[in-house]
C-alpha positions in Angstrom: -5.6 10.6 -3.6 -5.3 11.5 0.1 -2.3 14.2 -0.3 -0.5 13.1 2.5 3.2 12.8 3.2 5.7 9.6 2.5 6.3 9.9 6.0 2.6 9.6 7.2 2.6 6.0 5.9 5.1 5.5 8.2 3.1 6.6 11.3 1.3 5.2 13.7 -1.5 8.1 13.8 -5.1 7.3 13.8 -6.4 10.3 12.0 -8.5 9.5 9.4 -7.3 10.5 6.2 -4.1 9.1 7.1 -5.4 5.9 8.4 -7.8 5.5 4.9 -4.3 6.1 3.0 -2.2 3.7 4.9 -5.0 1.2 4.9 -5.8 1.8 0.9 -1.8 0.8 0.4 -1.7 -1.8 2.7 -4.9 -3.5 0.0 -2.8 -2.6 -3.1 0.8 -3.7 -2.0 -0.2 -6.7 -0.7 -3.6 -7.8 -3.0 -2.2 -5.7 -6.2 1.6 -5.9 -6.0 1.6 -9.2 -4.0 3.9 -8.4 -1.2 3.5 -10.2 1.8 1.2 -8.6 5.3 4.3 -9.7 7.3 6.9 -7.9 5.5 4.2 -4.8 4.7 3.7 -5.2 8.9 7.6 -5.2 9.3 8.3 -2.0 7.1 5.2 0.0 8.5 5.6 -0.9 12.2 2.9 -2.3 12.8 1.7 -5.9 13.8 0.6 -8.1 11.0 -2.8 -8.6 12.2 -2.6 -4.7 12.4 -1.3 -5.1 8.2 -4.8 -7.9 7.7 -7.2 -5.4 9.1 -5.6 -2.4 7.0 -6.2 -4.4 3.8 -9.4 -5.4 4.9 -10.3 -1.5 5.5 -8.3 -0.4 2.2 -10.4 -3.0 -0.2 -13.7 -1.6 0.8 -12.5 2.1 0.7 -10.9 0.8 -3.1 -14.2 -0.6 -3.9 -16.9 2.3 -2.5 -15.0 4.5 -4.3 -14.1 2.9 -7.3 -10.0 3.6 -6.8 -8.0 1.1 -8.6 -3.8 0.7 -9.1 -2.8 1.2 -12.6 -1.3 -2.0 -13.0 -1.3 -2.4 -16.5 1.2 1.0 -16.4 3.2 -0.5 -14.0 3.9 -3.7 -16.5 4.1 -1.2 -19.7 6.9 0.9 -18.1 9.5 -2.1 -17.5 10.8 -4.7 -19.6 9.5 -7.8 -17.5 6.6 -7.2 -14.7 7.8 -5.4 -12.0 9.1 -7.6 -8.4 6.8 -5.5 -6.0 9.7 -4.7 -3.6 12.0 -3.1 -6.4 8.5 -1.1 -7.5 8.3 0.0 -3.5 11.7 0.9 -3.5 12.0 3.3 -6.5 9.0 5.0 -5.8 10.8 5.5 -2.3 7.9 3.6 0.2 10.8 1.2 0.9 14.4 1.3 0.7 
């Protein structure tokens, strides 16, 4: 959606578009994929009220512009739902 790099995620800028992306995943790992603001706050280095706010900000950018996570792909392509880290981790967010 926002065409930024892996690595962006990861940073602590406040541009825009890389804040919206960061906030955006910060809404589906934690609201979609269940993983908790604490350990998304760990991994991201940022605070966990930092991690709140993002999903927050990430929920109404979801919703104003009707993006949604394909879950229903995510639970067709593996035998059993996927555990949220082991999802993170192959599509290399986490390791």
């Amino acid at each position: 959606i926002y065409k930024i790099e892996k690595e962006d995620l990861f940073s602590r800028s406040r541009q825009k578009v890389k804040s919206d992306a960061r906030a955006l995943f910060c809404f589906w790992a934690h609201r979609e994929l269940g993983l908790a603001q604490r350990e998304l706050a760990r991994r991201l280095g940022m605070t966990q009220p930092g991690v709140g706010y993002a999903v927050i900000k990430g929920e109404a950018i979801s919703k104003s512009n009707n993006y949604r996570i394909k879950t229903e792909l995510l639970i067709f392509s593996y035998d059993r739902p996927p555990n949220p880290k082991e999802f993170l981790s192959e599509i290399g967010v986490i390791s």
